[in-house]
BANUMAR-745247 format. One line per 10 residues: number of its first residue (from 1); their letters; for each residue x, y, z of C-alpha. Coordinates in steps of 0.1 Angstrom, whole numbers, plus 5000, padded with zeros to 4 digits. Example, Ala and Ser with C-alpha at 12.3 -4.5 7.8 and 13.67 -1.06 7.14 Angstrom:
<rs>
1> as> 5123:4955:5078 | 5137:4989:5071 $
</rs>
This chain:
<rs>
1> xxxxxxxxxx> 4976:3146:3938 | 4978:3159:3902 | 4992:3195:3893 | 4957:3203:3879 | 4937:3189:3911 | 4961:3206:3936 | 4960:3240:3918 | 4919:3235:3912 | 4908:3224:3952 | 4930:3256:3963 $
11> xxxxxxxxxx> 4910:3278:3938 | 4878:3264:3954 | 4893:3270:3987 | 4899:3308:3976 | 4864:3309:3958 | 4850:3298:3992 | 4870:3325:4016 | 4855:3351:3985 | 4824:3342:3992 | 4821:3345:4026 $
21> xxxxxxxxxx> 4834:3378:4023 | 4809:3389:4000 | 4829:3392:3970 | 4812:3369:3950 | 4820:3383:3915 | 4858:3374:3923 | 4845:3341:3933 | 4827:3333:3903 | 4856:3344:3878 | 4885:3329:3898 $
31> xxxxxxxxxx> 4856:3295:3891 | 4857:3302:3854 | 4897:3307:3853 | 4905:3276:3872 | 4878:3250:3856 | 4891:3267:3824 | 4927:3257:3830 | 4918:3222:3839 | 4901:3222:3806 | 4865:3211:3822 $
41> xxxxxxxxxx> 4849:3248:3810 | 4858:3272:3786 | 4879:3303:3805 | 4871:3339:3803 | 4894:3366:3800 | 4919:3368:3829 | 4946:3390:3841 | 4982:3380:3841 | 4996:3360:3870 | 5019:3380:3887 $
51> xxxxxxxxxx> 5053:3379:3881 | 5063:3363:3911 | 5085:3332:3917 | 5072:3302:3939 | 5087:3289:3970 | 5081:3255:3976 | 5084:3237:4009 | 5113:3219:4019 | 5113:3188:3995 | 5088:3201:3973 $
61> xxxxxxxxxx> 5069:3171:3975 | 5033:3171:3980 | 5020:3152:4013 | 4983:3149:4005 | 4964:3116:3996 | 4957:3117:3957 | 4918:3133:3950 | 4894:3118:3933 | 4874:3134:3902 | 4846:3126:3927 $
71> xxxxxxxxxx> 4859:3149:3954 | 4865:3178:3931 | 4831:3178:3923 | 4819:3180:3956 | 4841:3211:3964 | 4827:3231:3933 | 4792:3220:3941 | 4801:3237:3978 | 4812:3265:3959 | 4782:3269:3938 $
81> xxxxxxxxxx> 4758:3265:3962 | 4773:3293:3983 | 4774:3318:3959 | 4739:3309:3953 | 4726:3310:3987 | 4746:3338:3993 | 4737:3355:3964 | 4707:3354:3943 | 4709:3387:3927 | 4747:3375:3914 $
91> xxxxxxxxxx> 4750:3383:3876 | 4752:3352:3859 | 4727:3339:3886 | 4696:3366:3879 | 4714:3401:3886 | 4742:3424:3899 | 4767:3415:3935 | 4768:3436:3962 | 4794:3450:3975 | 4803:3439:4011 $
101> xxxxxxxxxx> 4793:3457:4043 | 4820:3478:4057 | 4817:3471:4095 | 4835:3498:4117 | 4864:3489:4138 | 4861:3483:4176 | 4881:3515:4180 | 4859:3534:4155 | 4871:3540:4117 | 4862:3513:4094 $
111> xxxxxxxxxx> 4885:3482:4085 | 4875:3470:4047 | 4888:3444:4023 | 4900:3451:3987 | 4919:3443:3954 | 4944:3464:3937 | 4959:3449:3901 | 4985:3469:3882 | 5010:3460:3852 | 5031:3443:3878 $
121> xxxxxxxxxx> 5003:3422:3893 | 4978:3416:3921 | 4969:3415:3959 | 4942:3418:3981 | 4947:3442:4011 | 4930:3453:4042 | 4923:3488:4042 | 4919:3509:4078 | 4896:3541:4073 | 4898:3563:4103 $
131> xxxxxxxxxx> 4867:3585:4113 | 4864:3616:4093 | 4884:3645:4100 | 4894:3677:4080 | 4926:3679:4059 | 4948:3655:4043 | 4960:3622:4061 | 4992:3600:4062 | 4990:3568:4050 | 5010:3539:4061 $
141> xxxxxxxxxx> 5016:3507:4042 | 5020:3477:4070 | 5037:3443:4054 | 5032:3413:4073 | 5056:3383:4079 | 5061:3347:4069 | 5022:3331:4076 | 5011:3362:4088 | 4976:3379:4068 | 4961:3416:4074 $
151> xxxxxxxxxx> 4943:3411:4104 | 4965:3390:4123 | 4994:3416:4113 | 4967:3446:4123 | 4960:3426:4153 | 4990:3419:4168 | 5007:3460:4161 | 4974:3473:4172 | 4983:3502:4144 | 4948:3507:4133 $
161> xxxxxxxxxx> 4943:3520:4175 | 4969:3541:4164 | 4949:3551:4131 | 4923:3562:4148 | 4935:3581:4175 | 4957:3601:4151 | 4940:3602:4118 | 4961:3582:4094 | 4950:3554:4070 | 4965:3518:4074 $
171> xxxxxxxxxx> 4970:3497:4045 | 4980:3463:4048 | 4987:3445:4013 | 4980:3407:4015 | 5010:3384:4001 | 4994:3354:3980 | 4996:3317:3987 | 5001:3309:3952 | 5026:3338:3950 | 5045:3320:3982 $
181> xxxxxxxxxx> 5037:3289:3994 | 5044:3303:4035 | 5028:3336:4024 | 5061:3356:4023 | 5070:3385:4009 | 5094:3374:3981 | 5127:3401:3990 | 5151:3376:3981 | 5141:3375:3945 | 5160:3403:3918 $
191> xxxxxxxxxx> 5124:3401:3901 | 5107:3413:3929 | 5132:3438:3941 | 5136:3470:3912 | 5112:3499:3906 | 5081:3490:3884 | 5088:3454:3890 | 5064:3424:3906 | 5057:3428:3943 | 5077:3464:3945 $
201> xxxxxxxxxx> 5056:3474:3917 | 5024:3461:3930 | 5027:3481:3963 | 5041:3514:3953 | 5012:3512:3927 | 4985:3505:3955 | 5003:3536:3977 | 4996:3559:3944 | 4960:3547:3942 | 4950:3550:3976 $
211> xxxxxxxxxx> 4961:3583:3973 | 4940:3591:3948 | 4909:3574:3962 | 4913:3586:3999 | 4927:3622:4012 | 4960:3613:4020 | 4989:3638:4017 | 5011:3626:3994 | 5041:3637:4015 | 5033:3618:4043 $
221> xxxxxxxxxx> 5027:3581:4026 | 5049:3556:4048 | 5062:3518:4046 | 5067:3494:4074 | 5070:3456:4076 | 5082:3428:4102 | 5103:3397:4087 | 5100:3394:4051 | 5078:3423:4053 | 5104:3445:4071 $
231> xxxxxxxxxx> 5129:3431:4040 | 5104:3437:4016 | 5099:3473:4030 | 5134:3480:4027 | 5134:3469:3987 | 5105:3489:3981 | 5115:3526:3998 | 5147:3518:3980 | 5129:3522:3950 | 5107:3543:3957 $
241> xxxxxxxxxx> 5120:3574:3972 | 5098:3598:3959 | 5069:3579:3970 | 5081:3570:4009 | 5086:3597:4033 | 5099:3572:4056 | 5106:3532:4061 | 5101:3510:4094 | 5121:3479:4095 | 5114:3451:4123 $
251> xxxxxxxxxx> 5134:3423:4124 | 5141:3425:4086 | 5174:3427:4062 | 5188:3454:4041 | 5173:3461:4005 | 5191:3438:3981 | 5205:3418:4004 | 5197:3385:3986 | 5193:3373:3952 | 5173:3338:3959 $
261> xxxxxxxxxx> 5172:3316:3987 | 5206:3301:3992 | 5215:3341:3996 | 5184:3346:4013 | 5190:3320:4041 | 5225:3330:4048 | 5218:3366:4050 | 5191:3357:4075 | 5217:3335:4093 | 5247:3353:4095 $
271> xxxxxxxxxx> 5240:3381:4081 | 5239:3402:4048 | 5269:3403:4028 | 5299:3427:4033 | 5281:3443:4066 | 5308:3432:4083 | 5331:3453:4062 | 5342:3489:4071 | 5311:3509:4064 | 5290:3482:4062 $
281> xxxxxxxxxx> 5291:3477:4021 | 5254:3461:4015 | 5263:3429:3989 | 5241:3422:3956 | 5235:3457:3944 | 5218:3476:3970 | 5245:3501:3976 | 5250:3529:4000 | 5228:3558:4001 | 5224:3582:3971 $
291> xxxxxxxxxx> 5230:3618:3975 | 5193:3629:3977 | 5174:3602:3980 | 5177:3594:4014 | 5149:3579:4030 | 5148:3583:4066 | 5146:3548:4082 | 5138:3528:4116 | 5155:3500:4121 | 5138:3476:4155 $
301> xxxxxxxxxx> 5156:3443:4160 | 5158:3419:4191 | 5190:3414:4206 | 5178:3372:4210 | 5167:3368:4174 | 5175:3334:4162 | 5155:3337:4131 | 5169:3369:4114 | 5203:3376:4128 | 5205:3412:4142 $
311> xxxxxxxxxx> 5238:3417:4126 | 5212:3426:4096 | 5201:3456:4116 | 5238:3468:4113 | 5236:3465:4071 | 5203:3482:4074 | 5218:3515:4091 | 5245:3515:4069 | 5224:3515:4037 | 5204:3545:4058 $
321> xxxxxxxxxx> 5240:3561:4056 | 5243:3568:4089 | 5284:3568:4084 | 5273:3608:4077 | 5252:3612:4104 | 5262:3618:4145 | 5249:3595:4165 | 5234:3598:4202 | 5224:3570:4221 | 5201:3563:4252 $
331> xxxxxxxxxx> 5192:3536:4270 | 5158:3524:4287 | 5134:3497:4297 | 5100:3485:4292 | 5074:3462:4305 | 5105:3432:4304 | 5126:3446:4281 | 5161:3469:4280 | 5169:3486:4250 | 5191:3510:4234 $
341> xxxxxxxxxx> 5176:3534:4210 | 5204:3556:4189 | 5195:3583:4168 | 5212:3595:4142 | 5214:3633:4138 | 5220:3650:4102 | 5245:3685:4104 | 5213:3705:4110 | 5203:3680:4138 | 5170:3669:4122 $
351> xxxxxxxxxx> 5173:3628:4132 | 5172:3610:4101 | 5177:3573:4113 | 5166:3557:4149 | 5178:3519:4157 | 5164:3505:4186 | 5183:3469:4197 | 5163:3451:4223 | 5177:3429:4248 | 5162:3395:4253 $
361> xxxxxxxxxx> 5137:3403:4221 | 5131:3377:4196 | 5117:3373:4167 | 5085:3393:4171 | 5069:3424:4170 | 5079:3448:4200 | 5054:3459:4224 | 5026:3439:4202 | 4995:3425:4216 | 4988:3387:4220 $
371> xxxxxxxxxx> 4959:3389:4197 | 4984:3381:4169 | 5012:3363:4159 | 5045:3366:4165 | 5045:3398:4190 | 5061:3407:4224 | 5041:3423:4245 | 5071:3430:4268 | 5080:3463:4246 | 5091:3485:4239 $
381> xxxxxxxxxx> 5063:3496:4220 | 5075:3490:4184 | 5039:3504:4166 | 5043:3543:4182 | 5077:3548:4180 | 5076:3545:4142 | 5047:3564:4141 | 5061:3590:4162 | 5096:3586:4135 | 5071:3586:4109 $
391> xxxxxxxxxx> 5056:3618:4112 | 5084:3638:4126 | 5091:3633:4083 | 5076:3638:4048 | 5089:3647:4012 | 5096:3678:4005 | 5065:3685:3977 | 5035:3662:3961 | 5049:3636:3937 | 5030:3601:3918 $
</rs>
């Protein structure tokens, strides 16, 4: 398969999932864009690609028969005639597009699909709207893992249950399959990692602009993220600490940790660099905590993970700066699951980090429900007891 052909039958593919969901005017310029590149149409004005490295798979090579013109053809005709079907009022086809119906969630609230672009790129996200209710509202920003999307990650944490019955909007950014070829948050990359910059920029600007759209108290806007997400989360309250009041990590690695891939898979193997060291020094660049700008962190890891090695929990505390902190530490047992949960006590006792180390936990969300991926509904219950961290903190006054 050509470069051209690969990159124009997974547009269609995209243009086809656009459709469906009834955003049709995406579809039709994501058409022009691609038939443009391939030099079969003239290309309207698009936005930049983000500025976000690929990973390829493990060779890099391409495993798919070679596609005809022919076939092409057929899967743009598919397009078309969807958007047509689906849409007769479409401009360019007679009219204006609708926007899509927002159906309510089974647990009331509505669950809605949307786009934010900045100067540092795009995403789609999944946006959870609880039922109305006076005053301002946290927000929380939920980052899936590695072949994970919004609703399976919303599915399997069951936080929008959680949205509901406490008032707080759920946001859940959607990583890009062009962006990352297994859908992963790109933490490993130096481009990705710094303030204003690719997919750190892109979320802290979606957390600002939900903000403004939605009444959410900007003092109580939180980050969370399982995997790559949970690694990802960790790069972006780094940056951000004005914007986070607080940052869940599950089964993740410590801000910085890695620099590309090589770095990326060791840290995920053995570690991330220098936690072994008194203190737990953090490797490329993503030192110990500032005086100030703490950012009050959970860190949830399984004592059995053999995809990210817990010793990465232990580099995530220590970036918390919990070397300053006293800690107390309990232990308990879920559903199938013991567990010891420490908590980490500034001098005027207000807990400013929690670790929870599961025994017999993999790689997988605690306490999550089989409805999605990667979860263990053997507990402990992994979605409340960062909620409950969550809001026990916010920043001290409104910032952008």
């Amino acid at each position: 398969m050509t470069d051209h052909s690969s990159t124009l039958m997974a547009d269609m593919a995209e243009a086809t999932r656009l459709t469906r969901a009834g955003r049709l005017t995406e579809a039709t310029a994501l058409i022009q864009r691609s038939l443009g590149a391939a030099g079969m149409a003239p290309a309207g004005p698009a936005p930049a690609a983000p500025n976000a490295p690929r990973l390829e798979g493990p060779t890099g090579a391409d495993t798919h028969e070679a596609v005809m013109p022919e076939r092409l053809r057929e899967g743009l005709d598919q397009v078309m005639r969807n958007l047509r079907n689906l849409a007769p009022g479409l401009k360019g086809f007679g009219g204006e597009a609708h926007e899509p119906e927002h159906r309510p969630s089974e647990g009331g609230g509505q669950f809605v699909e949307r786009s934010f672009s900045n100067a540092a790129g795009a995403r789609d996200y999944k946006l959870f709207v609880p039922s109305p209710r006076p005053g301002l509202r946290p927000l929380v920003i939920m980052l899936h893992g590695c072949s994970q999307s919004p609703d399976d990650f919303a599915a399997g944490t069951r936080m929008n249950e959680l949205g509901e019955e406490q008032g707080f909007f759920v946001a859940y950014p959607r990583q890009s399959g062009r962006a990352n070829a297994q859908r992963c948050w790109n933490w490993f990359e130096p481009s990705e990692q710094g303030r204003e910059m690719g997919e750190t920029g892109i979320i802290a600007g979606l957390a600002r602009a939900l903000a403004t759209e939605h009444p959410i108290d900007r003092t109580r806007i939180y980050i969370a993220g399982l995997s790559a997400g949970g690694a990802a989360a960790a790069n972006i309250a780094r940056a951000y600490p004005d914007l986070f009041a607080a940052v869940g990590v599950h089964s993740g690695l410590a801000a910085g940790c890695a620099r590309d891939l090589p770095s990326a898979l060791s840290a995920m193997r053995v570690g991330a660099p220098g936690s072994e060291a008194p203190g737990g020094a953090s490797g490329f660049g993503a030192g110990s905590v500032t005086q100030g700008l703490r950012v009050p962190t959970i860190v949830i890891h399984g004592e059995g993970d053999g995809t990210v090695s817990p010793r990465n929990a232990d580099a995530i505390l220590a970036q918390a700066g919990i070397g300053s902190l006293t800690p107390k530490t309990e232990r308990g047992s879920s559903a199938g699951h013991s567990y010891h949960r420490t908590r980490y006590a500034d001098e005027a006792g207000r807990v400013q980090v929690e670790a929870w180390s599961i025994q017999g936990a993999g790689h997988a969300w605690a306490g999550g429900s089989p409805a999605g991926s990667y979860t263990d509904p053997h507990g402990p219950d992994a979605s409340r007891a960062m909620l409950d961290f969550f809001l026990s903190h916010s920043l001290p006054s409104r910032r952008d």
